[in-house]
TILORO-945669 format. One record per residue (C-alpha): residue number from 1; residue in one letter; x, y negated, z. Coordinates in nm, 4 decimals, decimal comma. Layout:
TILORO-945669
PT kolfi nuse        X        Y        Z
PT   NUM    A        X        Y        Z
...
This chain:
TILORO-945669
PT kolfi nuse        X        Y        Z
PT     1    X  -0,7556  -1,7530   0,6838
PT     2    X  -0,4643  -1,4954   0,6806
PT     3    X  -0,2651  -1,4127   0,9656
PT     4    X   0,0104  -1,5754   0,7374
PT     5    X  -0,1158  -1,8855   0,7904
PT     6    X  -0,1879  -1,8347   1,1607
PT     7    X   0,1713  -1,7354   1,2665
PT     8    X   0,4377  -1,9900   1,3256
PT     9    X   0,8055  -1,9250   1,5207
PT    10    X   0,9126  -2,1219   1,8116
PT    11    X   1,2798  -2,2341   1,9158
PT    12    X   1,3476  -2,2149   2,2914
PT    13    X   1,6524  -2,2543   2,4464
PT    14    X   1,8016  -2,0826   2,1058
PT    15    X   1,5676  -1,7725   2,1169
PT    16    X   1,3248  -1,7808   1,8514
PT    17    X   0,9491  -1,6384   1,9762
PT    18    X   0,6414  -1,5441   1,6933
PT    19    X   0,3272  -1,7211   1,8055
PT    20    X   0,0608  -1,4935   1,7028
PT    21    X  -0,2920  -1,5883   1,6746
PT    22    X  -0,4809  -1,6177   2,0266
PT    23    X  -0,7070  -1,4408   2,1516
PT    24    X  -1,0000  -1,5868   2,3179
PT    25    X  -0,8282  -1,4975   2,6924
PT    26    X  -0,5346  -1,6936   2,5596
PT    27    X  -0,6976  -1,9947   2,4230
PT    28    X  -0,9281  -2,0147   2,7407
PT    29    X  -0,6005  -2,0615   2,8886
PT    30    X  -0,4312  -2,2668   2,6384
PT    31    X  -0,7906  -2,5055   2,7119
PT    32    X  -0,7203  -2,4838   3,0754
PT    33    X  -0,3060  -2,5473   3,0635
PT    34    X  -0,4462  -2,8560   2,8070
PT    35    X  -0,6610  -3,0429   3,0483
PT    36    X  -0,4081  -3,0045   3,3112
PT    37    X  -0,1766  -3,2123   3,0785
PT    38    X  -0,4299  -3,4715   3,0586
PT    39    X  -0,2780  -3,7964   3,2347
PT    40    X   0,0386  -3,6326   3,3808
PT    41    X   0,4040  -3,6747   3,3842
PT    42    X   0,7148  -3,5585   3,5249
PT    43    X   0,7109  -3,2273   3,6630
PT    44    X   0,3272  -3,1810   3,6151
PT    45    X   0,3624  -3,2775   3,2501
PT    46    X   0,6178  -2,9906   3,2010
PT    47    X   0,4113  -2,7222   3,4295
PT    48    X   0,1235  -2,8035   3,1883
PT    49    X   0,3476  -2,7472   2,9073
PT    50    X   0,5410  -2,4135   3,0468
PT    51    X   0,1419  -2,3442   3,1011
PT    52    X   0,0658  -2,4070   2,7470
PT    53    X   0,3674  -2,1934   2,6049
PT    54    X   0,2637  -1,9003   2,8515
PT    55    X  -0,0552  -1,8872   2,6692
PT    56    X   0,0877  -1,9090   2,3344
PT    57    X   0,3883  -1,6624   2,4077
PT    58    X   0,1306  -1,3962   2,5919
PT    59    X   0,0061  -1,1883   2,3314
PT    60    X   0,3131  -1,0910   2,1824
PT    61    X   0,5448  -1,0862   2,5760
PT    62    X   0,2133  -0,9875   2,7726
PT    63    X   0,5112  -0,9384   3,1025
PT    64    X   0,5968  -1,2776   3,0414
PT    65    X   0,5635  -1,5202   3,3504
PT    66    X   0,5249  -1,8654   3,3672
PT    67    X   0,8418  -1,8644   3,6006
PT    68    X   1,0155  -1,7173   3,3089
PT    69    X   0,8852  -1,9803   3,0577
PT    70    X   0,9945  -2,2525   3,3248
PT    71    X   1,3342  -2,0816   3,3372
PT    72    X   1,3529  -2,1064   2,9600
PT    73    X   1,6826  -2,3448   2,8365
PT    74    X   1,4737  -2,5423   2,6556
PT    75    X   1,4964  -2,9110   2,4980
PT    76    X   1,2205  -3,1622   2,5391
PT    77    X   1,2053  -3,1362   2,1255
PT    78    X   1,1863  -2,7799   2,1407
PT    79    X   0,9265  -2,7934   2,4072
PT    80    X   0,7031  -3,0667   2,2292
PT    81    X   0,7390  -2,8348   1,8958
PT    82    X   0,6270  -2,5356   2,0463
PT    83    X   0,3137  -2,7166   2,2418
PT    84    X   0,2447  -2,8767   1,8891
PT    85    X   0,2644  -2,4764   1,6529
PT    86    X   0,0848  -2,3284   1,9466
PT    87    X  -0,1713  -2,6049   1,9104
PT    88    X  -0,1943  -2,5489   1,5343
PT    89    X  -0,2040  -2,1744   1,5518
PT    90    X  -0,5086  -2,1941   1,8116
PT    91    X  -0,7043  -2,4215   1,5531
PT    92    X  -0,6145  -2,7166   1,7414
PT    93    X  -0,4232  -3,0338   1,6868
PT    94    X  -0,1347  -3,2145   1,8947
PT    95    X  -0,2471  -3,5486   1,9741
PT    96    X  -0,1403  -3,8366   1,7490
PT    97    X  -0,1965  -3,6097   1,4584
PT    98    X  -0,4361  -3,7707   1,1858
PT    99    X  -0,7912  -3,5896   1,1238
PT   100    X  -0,8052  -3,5269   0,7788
PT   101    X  -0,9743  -3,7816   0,5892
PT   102    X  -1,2830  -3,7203   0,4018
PT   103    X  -1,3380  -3,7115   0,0147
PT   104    X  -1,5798  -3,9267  -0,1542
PT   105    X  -1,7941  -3,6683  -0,2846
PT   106    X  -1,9668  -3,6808  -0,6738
PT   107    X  -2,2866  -3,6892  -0,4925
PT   108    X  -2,2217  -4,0086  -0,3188
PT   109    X  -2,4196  -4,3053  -0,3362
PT   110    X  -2,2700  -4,6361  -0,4914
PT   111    X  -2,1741  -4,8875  -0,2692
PT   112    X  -2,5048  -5,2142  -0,2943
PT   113    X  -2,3722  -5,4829  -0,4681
PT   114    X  -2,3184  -5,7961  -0,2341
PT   115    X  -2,5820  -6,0055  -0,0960
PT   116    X  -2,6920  -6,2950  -0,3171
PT   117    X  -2,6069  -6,6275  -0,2253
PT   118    X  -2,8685  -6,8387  -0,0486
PT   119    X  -2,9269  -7,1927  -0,1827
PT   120    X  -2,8774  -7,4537   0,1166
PT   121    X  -2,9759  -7,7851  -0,1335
C-alpha cells in the first residue's frame, strides 16, 4: 500500500492537520483511546475522542497535548470525521461501516438443488 493511500487531512476548528500513517506507539494508543470510547457519552465520549485524535495527530505534532486537542474549535462533524480518517489510516474501520462483502469465487461449489418432495398419500 503507498503512503498515498495511507494519508488523509483532517478539518479542526478550520485548521487542516495530515494524518500520517501510525506507528505501532500510536496505534497502541489509538487501541487504548478506542476502548475507552466503548459505552461512553458526554464528556467521556469526547475525552476518548480528543484521545483518539492525539494519537492520530502525534506523529506529525509529536509536542502536541491532549489539552491542546481538547482546546481545538472543533465541530462534532469535524470531530466524528477525523475519529473516522484516523480509523481508516490505522487499518481500521469506524463503526457502522460495512465489511466488504465477499466474491463468489470460480472455484465455488453450486448451490444442491432443493430437497425432493416427500409423498404423504
Amino acid at each position: 500500500m503507498s503512503d498515498a493511500m495511507t494519508r488523509e487531512t483532517i478539518a479542526l476548528g478550520g485548521t487542516n492537520y495530515a494524518i500520517p500513517p501510525l506507528r505501532l506507539g500510536q496505534l497502541r494508543l489509538l487501541l487504548d483511546a478506542l476502548e475507552e470510547m466503548a459505552g461512553k457519552s458526554g464528556g467521556a465520549l469526547v475525552e476518548a475522542a480528543a484521545k483518539v485524535i492525539h494519537a492520530g495527530l502525534a506523529q506529525a505534532s509529536p509536542q502536541l497535548t491532549i489539552d491542546e486537542v481538547l482546546a481545538m474549535p472543533a465541530t462534532i462533524d469535524e470531530v466524528n470525521a477525523a475519529v473516522a480518517a484516523i480509523l481508516r489510516v490505522a487499518g481500521l474501520k469506524p463503526a457502522g461501516e460495512a465489511p466488504p462483502v465477499a466474491k463468489e469465487s470460480a472455484t465455488s461449489t453450486p448451490p444442491s438443488p432443493p430437497a425432493a418432495a416427500i409423498p404423504t398419500a
